[in-house]
C-alpha positions as CSV (number, residue, x, y, z in Angstrom):
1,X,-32.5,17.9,54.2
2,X,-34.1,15.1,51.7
3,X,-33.7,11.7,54.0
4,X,-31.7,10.1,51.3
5,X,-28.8,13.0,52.2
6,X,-28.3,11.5,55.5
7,X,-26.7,8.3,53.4
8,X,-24.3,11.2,53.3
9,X,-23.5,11.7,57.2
10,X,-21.3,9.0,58.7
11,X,-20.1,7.9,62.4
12,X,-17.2,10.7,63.9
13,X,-18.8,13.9,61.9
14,X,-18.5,17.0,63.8
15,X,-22.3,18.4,64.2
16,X,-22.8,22.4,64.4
17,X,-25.5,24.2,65.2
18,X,-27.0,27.5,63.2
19,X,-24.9,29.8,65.6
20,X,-21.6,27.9,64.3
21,X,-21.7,26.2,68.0
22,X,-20.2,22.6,68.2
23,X,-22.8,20.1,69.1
24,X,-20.6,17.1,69.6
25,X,-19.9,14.4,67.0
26,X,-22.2,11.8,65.1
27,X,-21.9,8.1,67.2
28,X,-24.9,6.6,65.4
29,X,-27.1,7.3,61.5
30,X,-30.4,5.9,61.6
31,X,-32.3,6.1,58.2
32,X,-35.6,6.7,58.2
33,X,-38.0,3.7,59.3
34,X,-35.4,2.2,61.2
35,X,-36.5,-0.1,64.2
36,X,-33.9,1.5,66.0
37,X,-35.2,2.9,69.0
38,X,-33.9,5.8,70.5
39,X,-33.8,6.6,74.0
40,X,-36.0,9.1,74.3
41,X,-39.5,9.9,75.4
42,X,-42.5,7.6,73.9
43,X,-43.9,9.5,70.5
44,X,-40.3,11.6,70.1
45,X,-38.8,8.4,69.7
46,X,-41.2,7.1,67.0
47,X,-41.3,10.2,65.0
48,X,-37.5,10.3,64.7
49,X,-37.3,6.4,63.6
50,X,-39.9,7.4,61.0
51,X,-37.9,10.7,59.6
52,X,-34.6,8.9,60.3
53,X,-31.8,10.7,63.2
54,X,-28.3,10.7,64.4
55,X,-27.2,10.1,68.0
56,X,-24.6,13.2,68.8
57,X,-22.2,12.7,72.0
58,X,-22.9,16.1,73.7
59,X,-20.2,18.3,74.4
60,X,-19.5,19.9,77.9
61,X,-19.1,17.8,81.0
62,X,-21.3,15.8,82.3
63,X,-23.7,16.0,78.9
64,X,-26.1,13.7,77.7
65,X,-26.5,12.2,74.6
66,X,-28.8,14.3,72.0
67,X,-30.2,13.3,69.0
68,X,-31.2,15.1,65.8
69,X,-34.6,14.5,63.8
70,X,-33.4,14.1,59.8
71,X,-35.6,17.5,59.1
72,X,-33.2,19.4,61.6
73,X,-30.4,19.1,59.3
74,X,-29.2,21.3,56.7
75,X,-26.7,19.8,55.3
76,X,-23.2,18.1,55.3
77,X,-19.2,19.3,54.5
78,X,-17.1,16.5,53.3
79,X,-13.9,16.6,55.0
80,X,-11.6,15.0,57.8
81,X,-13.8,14.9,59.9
82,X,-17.0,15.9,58.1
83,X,-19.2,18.5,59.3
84,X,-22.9,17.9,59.8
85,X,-24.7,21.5,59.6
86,X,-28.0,21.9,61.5
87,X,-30.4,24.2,60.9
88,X,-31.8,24.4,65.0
89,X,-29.4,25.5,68.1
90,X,-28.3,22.7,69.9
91,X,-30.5,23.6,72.8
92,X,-33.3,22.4,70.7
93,X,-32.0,19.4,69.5
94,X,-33.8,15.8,71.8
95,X,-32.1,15.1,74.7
96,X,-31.3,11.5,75.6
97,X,-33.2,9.9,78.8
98,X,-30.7,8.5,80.3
């Protein structure tokens, strides 16, 4: 994905992985050289703020917050809700720290 197509991915998209497995939905688009931090491990962090990300609520109980890199993206579906395609698993999407 060009970083200008994630002007195309807005808050409440459903995210799916390259197996066609739900990865949650999109709570937060950061473009690329945002100053947004996210909460994630020092150098992870800076390298998505410099390619640009979105924050995913993680599915399944008790899950933690994950976040995708704008290069881990394959695409989008307009819809009700959207559907953000990725082109990892969700296993290796970054997992929040907290």
């Amino acid at each position: 994905m060009q970083p200008q197509e994630l002007t195309h991915v807005n808050v409440g998209m459903t995210v799916v992985d390259v197996d066609g497995a739900e990865a949650g939905a999109v709570t937060a688009v950061q473009q690329p050289g945002t100053d947004v931090r996210p909460d994630l491990a020092a150098g992870i962090a800076e390298r998505l703020m410099g390619s640009g990300y979105l924050r995913v609520d993680g599915t399944g109980l008790l899950s933690n917050d994950v976040y995708a890199s704008g290069d881990q993206i394959s695409g989008t579906v307009e819809g009700r809700p959207g559907v953000v395609n990725l082109r990892v698993t969700r296993d290796e999407l970054y997992r929040s720290e907290s």
